[in-house]
C-alpha positions as CSV (number, residue, x, y, z in Angstrom):
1,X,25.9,0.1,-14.8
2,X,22.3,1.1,-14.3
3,X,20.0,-2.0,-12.4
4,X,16.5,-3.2,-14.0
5,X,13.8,-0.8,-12.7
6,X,13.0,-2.1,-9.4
7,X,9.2,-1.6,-7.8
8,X,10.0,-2.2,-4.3
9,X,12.2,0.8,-3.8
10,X,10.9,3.2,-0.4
11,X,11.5,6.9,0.0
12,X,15.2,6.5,1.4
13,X,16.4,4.4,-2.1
14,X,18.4,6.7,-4.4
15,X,18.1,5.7,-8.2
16,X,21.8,4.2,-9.4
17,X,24.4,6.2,-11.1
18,X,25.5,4.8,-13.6
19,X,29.1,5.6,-12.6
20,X,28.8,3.6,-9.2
21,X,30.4,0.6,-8.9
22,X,29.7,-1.9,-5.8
23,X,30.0,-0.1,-2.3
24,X,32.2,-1.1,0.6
25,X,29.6,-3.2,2.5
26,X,28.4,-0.7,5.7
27,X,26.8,-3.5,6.7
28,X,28.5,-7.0,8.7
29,X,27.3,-10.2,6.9
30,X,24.1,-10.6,7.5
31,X,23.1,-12.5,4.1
32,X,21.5,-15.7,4.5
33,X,24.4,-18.1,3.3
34,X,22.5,-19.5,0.7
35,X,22.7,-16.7,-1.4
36,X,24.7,-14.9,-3.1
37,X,24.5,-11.1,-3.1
38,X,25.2,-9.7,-6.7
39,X,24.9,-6.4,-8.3
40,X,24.6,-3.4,-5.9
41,X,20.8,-1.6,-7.5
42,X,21.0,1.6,-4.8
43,X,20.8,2.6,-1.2
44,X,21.0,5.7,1.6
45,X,22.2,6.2,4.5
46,X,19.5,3.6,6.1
47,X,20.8,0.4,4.0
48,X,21.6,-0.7,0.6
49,X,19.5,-3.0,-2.0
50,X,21.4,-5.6,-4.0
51,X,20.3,-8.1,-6.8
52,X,21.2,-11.9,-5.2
53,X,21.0,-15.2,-6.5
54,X,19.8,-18.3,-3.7
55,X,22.5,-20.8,-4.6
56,X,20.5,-24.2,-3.9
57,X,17.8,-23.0,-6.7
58,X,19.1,-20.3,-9.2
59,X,16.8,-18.3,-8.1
60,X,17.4,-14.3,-8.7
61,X,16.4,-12.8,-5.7
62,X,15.9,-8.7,-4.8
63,X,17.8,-8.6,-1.4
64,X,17.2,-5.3,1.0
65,X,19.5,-4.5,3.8
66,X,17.7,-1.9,6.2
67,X,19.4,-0.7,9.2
68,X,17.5,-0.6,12.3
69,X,16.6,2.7,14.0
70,X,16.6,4.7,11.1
71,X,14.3,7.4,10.2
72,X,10.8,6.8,8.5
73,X,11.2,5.6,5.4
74,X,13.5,3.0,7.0
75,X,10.5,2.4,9.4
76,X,8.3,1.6,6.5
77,X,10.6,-0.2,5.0
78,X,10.8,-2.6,7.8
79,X,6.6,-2.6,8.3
80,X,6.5,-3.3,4.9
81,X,8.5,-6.5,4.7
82,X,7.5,-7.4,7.9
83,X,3.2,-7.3,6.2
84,X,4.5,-9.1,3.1
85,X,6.4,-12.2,4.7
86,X,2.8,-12.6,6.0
87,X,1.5,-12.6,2.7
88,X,1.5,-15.4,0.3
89,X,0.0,-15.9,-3.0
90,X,1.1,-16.0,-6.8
91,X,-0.4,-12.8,-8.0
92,X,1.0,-10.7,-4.7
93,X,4.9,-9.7,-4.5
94,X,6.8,-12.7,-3.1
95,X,8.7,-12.0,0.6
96,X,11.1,-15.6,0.7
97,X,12.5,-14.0,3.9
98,X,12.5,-11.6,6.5
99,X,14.6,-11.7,9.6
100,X,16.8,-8.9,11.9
101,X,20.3,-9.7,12.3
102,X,23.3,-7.4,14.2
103,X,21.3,-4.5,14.2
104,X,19.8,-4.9,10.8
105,X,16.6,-6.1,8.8
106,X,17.6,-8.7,5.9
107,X,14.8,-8.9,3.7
108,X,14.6,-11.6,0.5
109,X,12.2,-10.9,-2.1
110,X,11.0,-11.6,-5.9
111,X,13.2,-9.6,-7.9
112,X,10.3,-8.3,-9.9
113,X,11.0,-6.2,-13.6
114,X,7.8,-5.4,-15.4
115,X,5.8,-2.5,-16.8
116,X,2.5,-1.6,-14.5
117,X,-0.4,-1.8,-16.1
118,X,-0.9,2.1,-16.2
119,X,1.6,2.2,-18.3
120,X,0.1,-0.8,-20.5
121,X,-3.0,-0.8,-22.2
122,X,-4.4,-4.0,-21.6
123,X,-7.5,-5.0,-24.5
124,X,-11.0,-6.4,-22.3
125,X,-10.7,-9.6,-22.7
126,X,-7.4,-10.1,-21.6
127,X,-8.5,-7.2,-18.7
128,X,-11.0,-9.8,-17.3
129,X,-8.6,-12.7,-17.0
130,X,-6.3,-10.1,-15.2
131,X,-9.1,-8.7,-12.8
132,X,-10.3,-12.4,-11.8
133,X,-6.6,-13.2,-10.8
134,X,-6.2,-10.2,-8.9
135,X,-9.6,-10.4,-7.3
136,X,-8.4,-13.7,-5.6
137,X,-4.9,-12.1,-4.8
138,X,-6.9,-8.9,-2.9
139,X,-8.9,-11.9,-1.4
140,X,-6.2,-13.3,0.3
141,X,-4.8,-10.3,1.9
142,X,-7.5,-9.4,3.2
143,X,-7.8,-12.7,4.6
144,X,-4.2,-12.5,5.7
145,X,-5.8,-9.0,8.1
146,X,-4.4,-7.3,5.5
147,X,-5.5,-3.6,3.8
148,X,-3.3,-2.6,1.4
149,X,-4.3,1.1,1.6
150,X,-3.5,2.3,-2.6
151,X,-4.4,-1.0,-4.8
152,X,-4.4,1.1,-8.4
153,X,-2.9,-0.4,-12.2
154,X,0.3,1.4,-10.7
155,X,1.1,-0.2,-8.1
156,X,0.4,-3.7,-10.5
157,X,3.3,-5.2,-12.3
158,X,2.9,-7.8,-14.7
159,X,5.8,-10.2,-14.6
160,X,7.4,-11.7,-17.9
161,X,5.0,-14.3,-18.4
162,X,2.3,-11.7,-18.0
163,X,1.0,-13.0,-15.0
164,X,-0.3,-9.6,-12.7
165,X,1.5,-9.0,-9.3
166,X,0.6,-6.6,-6.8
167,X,3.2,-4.3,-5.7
168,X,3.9,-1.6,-2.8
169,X,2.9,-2.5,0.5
170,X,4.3,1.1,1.9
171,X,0.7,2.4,3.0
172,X,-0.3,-0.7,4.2
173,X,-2.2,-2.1,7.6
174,X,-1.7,-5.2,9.8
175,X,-5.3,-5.3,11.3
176,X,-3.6,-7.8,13.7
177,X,-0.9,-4.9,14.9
178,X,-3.2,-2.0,14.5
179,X,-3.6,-0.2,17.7
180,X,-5.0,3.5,16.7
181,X,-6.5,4.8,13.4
182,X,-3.4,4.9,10.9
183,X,-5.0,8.0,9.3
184,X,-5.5,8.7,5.6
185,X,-3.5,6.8,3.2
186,X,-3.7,6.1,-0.3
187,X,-4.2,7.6,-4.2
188,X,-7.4,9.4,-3.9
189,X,-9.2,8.2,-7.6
190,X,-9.0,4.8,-6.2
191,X,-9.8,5.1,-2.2
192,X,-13.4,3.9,-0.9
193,X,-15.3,6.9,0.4
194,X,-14.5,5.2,4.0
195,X,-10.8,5.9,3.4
196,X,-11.5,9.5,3.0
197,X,-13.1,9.7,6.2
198,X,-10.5,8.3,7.9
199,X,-12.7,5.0,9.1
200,X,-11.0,1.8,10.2
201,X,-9.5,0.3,7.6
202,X,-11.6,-2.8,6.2
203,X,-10.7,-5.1,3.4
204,X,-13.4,-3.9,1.4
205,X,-11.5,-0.9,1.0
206,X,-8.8,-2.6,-1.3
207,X,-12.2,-4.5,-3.2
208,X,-13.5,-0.7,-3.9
209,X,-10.1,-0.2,-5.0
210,X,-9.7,-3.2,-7.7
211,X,-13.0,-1.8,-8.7
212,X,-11.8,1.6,-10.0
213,X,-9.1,-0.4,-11.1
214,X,-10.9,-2.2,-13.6
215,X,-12.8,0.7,-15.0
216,X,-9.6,2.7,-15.2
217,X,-8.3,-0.6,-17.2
218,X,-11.2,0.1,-19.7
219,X,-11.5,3.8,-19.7
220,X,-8.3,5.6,-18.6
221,X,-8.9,9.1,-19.9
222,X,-12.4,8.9,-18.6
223,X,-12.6,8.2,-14.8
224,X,-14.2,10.9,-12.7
225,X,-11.9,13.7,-10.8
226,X,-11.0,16.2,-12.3
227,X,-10.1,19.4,-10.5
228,X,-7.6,18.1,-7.7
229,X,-7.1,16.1,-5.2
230,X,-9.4,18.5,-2.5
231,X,-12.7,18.5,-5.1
232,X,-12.0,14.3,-5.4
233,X,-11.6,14.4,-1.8
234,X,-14.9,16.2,-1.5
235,X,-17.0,14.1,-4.4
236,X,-15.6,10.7,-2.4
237,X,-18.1,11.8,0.5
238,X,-20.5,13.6,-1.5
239,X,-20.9,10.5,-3.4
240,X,-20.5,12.6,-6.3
241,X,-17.4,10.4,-7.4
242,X,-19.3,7.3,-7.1
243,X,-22.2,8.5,-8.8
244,X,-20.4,9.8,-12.0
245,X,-18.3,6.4,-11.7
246,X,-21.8,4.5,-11.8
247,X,-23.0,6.5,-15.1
248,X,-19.9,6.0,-16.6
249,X,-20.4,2.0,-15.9
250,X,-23.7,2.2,-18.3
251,X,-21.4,2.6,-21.0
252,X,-19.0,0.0,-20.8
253,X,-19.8,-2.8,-23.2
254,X,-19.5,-6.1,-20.9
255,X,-22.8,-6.6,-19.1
256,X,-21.1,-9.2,-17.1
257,X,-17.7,-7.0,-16.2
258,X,-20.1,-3.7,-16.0
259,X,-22.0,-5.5,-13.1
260,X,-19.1,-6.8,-11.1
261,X,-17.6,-3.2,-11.4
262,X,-21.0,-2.0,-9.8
263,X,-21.0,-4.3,-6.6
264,X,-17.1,-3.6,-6.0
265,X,-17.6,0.7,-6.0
266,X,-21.2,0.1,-4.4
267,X,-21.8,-0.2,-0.5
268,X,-19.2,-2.4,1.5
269,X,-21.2,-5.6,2.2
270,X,-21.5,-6.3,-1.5
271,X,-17.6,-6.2,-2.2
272,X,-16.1,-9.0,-0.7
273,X,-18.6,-10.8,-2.4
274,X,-18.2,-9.9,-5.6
275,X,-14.4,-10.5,-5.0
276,X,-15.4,-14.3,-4.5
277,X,-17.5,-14.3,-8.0
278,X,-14.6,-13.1,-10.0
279,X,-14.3,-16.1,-11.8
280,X,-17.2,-15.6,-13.7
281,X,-15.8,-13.2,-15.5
282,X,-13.8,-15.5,-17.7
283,X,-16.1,-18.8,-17.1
């Protein structure tokens, strides 16, 4: 049968058949005993991704089983759990536990269904109570030495009890582990001009980020690019982009939303800031 769409699937993940039944493990056990794996929701060559259930709580769990020393998405696969086991807070995708076992990663995470919020028109109001949770959730990674490299309503799933979570940790940097420039990474429309130049990646990137977010939220068929990714590439450090961005700002309705939005796309010292007022948004 075909598995719940799943957000955390990488480049080496095939989408189920619906034909395909549970595989002969290719892996030893390497499941934590306390849970229990369940239906099989894809795989490659590189692992396999089943939906589990940790027997002490009830809890449905997503449970990847990477195998070491495989190519690149594998790679990422394993940077990525390894980033969000260092992560923890409500309104960021939940990591229960990571660990490498017989020549395999065993990674337990929030088995997370949802629509993103591109995909979901939210109204304002609600919007703002949104933006202040995820403003304290892109405080804390960034806290954590974190950069998540492509924060966007994409790459935000809201969980059943509408609570927003941010998803996809595949482009992102452990300051702590970083030992050259990773390069360019990330969905141009929503990278800080310092992305685009291939600067060091700083947490205000992901607050520049949340920032297009929230005027994307507002005005979807209205944010700045058009023409392709080279001419965005080119307005980001221009300042074209941010400029258009700004006049756009004028015309959203919330004087209080409409100046937050301002210090998040404005210079880098002003972000983090305006991260930590977020809460004024909704009182």
């Amino acid at each position: 049968m075909t598995g719940p769409a799943v957000t955390w699937q990488t480049s080496w993940l095939k989408s189920p058949d619906p034909a395909e039944t549970l595989p002969s493990p290719q892996h030893p056990n390497v499941v934590p005993d306390d849970v229990t794996l369940g239906e099989y929701l894809g795989g490659g060559t590189q692992g396999a991704v089943y939906a589990g259930r940790v027997r002490s709580t009830g809890l449905v769990v997503a449970v990847k089983v990477i195998r070491s020393g495989g190519d690149e998405g594998a790679a990422q696969a394993i940077r990525e759990a390894g980033i969000g086991a260092k992560l923890r807070h409500p309104n960021v995708l939940r990591v229960f536990g990571y660990q490498q076992v017989a020549g395999f990663h065993v990674v337990v995470m929030e088995f997370l269904q949802g629509d993103n919020l591109a995909a979901c028109p939210v109204p304002l109001p609600e919007a703002k109570v949104l933006l202040a949770r995820l403003a304290d959730a892109v405080l804390a990674i960034g806290r954590a030495r974190v950069v998540h490299r492509d924060i966007k309503p994409a790459n935000i799933i809201r969980r059943a009890d509408g609570e927003p979570v941010i998803v996809d940790f595949g482009t992102a940097v452990d300051l702590d582990a970083l030992t050259k420039n990773p390069g360019m990474a990330g969905t141009p429309l929503y990278m800080a001009p310092e992305a685009v130049t291939s600067g060091w990646p700083e947490p205000s990137w992901d607050a520049y980020s949340l920032g297009v977010t929230a005027v994307a939220l507002w005005a979807p068929t209205r944010l700045p690019g058009g023409g392709g990714v080279t001419q965005v590439l080119m307005a980001k450090v221009s300042g074209d982009y941010d400029r258009e961005l700004l006049e756009l700002l004028t015309q959203m309705p919330d004087a209080g939303l409409r100046a937050w939005c301002a210090d998040l796309v404005g210079p880098a010292p002003a972000r983090v800031a305006a991260l930590e007022r977020a809460r004024s948004l909704v009182g």
